[in-house]
C-alpha positions in Angstrom: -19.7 -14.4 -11.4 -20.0 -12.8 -7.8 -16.9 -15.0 -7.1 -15.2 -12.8 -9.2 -16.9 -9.6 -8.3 -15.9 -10.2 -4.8 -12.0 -11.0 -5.8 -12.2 -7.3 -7.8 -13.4 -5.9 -4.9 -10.9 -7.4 -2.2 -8.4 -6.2 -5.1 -9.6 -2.7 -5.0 -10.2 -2.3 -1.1 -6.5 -3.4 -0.8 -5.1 -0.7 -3.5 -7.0 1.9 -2.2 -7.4 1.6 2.1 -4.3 3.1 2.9 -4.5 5.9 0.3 -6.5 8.6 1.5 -8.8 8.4 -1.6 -11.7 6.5 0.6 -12.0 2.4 -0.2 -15.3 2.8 0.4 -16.4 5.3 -1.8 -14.3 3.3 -4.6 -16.5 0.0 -3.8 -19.1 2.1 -3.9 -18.5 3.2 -7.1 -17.0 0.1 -8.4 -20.5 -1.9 -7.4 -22.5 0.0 -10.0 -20.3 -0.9 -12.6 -20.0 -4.9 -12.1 -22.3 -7.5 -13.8 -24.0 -7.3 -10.8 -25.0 -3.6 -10.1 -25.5 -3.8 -6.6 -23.7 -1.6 -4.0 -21.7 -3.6 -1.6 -22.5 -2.4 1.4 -21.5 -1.3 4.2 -21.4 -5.1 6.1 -19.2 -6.4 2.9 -16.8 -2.9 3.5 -16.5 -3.2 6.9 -15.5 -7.2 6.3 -13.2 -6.8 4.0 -11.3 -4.0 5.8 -10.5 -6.9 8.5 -8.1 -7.9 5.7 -6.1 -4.5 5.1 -5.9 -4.3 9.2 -4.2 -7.5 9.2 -2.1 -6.2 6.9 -1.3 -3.2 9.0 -0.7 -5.5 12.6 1.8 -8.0 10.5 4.0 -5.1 8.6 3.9 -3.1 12.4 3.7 -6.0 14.2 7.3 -5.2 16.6 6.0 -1.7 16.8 2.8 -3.1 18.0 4.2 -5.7 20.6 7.0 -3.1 22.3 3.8 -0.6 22.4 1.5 -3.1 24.1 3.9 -4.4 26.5 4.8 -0.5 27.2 1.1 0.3 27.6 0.6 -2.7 30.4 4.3 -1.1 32.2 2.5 1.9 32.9 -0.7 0.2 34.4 1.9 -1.9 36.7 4.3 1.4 37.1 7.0 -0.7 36.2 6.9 2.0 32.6 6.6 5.7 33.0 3.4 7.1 31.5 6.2 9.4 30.3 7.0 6.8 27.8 6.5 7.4 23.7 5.8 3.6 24.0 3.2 3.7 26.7 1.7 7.2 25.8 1.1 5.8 22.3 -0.8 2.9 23.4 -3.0 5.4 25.4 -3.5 7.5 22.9 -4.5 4.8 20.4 -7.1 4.3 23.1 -8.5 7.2 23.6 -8.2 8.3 19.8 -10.4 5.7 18.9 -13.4 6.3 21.4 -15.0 9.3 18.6 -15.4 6.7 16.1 -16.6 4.0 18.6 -19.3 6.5 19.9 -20.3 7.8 16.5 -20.6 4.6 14.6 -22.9 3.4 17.0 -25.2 6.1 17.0 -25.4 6.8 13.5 -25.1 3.0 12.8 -28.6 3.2 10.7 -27.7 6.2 9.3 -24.3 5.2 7.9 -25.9 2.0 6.7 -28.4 4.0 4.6 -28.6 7.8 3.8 -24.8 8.3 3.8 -24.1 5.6 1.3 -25.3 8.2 -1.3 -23.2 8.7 -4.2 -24.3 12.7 -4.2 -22.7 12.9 -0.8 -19.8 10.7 -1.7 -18.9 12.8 -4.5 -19.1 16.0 -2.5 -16.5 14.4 0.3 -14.5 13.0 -2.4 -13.9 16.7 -3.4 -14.1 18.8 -0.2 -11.6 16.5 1.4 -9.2 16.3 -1.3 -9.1 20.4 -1.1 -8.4 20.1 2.7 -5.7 17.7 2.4 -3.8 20.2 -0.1 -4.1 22.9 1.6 -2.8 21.1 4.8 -0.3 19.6 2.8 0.7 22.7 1.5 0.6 24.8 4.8 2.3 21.8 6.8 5.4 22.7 8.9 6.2 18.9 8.6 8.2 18.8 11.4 6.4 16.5 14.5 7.5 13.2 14.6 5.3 10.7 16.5 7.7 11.0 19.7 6.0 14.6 19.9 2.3 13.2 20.0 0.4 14.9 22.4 -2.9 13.6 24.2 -5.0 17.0 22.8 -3.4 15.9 19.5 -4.3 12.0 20.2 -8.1 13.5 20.4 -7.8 15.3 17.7 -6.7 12.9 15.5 -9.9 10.8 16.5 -12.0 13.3 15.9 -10.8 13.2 12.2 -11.0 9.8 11.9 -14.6 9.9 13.3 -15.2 11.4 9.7 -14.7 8.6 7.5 -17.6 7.6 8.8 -19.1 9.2 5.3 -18.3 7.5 2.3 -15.8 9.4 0.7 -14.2 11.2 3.4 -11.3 8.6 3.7 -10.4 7.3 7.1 -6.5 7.6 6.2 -7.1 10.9 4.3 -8.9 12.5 7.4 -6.7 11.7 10.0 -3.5 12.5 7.4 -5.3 16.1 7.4 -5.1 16.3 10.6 -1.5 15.3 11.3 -0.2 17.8 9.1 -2.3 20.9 10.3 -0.7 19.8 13.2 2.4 19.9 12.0 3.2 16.2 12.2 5.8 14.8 9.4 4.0 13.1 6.2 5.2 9.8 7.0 4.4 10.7 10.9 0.8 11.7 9.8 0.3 8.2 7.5 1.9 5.7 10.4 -0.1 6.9 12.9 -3.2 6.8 11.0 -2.7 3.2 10.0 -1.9 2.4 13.5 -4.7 4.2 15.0 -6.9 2.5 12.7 -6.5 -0.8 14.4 -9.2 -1.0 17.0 -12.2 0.7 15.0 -11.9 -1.1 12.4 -11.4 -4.7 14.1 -14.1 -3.7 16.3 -16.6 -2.4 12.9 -15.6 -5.3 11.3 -16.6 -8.1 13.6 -19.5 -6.4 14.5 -20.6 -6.8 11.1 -19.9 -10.4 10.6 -21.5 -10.9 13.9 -24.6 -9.3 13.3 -24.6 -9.9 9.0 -23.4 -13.4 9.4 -26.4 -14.7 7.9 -26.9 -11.6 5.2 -23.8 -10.0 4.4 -25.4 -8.4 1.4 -24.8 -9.3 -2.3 -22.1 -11.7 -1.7 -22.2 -15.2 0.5 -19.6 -15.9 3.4 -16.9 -17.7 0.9 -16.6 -14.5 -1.4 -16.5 -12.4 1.2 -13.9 -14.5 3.2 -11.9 -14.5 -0.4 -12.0 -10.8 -0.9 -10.9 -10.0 2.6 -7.4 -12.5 2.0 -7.3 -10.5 -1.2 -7.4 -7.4 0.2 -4.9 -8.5 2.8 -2.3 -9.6 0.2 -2.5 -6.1 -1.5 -2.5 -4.1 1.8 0.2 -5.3 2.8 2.5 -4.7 -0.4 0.8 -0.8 -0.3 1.3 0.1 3.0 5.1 -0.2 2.5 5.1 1.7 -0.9 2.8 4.2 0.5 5.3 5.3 3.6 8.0 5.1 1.2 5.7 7.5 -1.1 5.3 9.9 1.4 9.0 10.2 2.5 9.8 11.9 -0.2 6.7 13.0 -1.9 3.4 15.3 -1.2 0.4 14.4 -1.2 -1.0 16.4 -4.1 -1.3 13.6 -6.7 -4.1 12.1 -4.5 -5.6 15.5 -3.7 -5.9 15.7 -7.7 -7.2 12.5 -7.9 -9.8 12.7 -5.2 -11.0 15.7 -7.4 -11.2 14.5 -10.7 -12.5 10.9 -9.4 -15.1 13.1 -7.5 -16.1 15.5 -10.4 -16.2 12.2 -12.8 -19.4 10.7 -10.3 -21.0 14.1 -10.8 -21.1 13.4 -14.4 -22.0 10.1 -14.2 -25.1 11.1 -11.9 -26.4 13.7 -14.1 -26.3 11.5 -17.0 -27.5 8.4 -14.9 -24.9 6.5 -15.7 -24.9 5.4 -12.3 -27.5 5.6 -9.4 -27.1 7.8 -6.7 
């Protein structure tokens, strides 16, 4: 049975990474309701989410390369620092140093005490009203050419967030693009891109130091939900851009909402545990 928990899992963290509707709040969720009843935890999250990254390095893999080799350029001066190319890989950098800082001081706390569904709920909702109203207030008209460094901190201070279960790593940093007045699709590729080192980072940091607990769920049905969420990452991340080219965001604002309100309910009747 905890074979197939785990494949449900990796089939939900790969659905619902690159939406900003929080995976972990969903595994979160989702763990109360399987034969098991266990929450997943924060080891198996962080694991699994190695799988969705792929995803994200293969489908911008050429973006990633020509970035890279722009980025060394401008250590040898052979590449302006001038450079989109170059200035991305810098700001990738420096974007991700909020979330690198933060994890590792509130490691024991984000572990723990945020895991609870109370607060979960609460993001679920508050964020979901930021991300309409910045969707709705959006000039929409950055592209990523137009990235700033104050921007490039900024946008790692929002992705710091999703630290908290519920707050969505995707959906923070989306918020921020667009009260910056970054394009949807601008907002969404940059967040998956900026994404790369935290989560590569959390994630082997957790196998490294869980490899001999990663919670309710052995190495082989961990390992098999992380290629399942892989698969499914990778087919969402191109809807999802495609999505958001011509679309708002306000059918995932609703969602994170109701989804929200519906764990409130489920907590005062104790249908769940908090």
């Amino acid at each position: 049975m905890t074979w197939i928990e785990a494949a449900i899992l990796g089939l939900v963290q790969g659905l619902t990474e690159f939406l900003p509707i929080s995976s972990s709040a969903h595994l979160r969720v989702l763990g109360e309701f399987l034969p098991s009843g266990k929450d997943p935890g924060a080891a198996f999250t962080a694991i699994t989410q190695l799988g969705t990254e792929t995803a994200v390095v293969v489908y911008f893999w050429r973006d990633i390369v020509r970035i890279i080799k722009s980025w060394f350029g401008s250590l040898r001066g052979t590449v302006p620092r001038s450079d989109p190319d170059a200035r991305m890989g810098w700001l990738v950098i420096i974007g991700s140093v909020p979330i690198g800082v933060l994890g590792l001081v509130f490691h024991d706390a984000i572990e723990t005490t945020l895991r609870t569904m109370w607060l979960t709920a609460t993001m679920l909702v508050v964020f979901g009203v930021f991300l309409g109203i910045a969707d709705k207030v959006a000039r929409h008209q950055r592209s990523l050419d137009q990235l700033t460094y104050k921007h490039g901190i900024l946008y790692g201070l929002a992705q710091a967030m999703a630290l908290i279960p519920g707050v969505s790593r995707s959906g923070g940093t989306i918020t921020a693009g667009l009260l910056m007045g970054y394009t949807r699709q601008a907002a969404a590729r940059y967040a998956f891109l900026l994404a790369i080192p935290a989560v590569f980072a959390s994630g082997f940091y957790q196998l490294a130091t869980n490899f001999d607990d990663l919670g309710p769920f052995g190495l082989g049905e961990t390992a098999l939900a992380t290629v399942i969420a892989f698969i499914v990452g990778f087919v969402i991340i191109g809807w999802f851009l495609r999505y958001v080219s011509t679309r708002s965001y306000m059918v995932f604002v609703w969602y994170r909402i109701a989804l929200g309100l519906v764990i409130y309910l489920m907590l005062g009747f104790n249908v769940i545990n908090a």
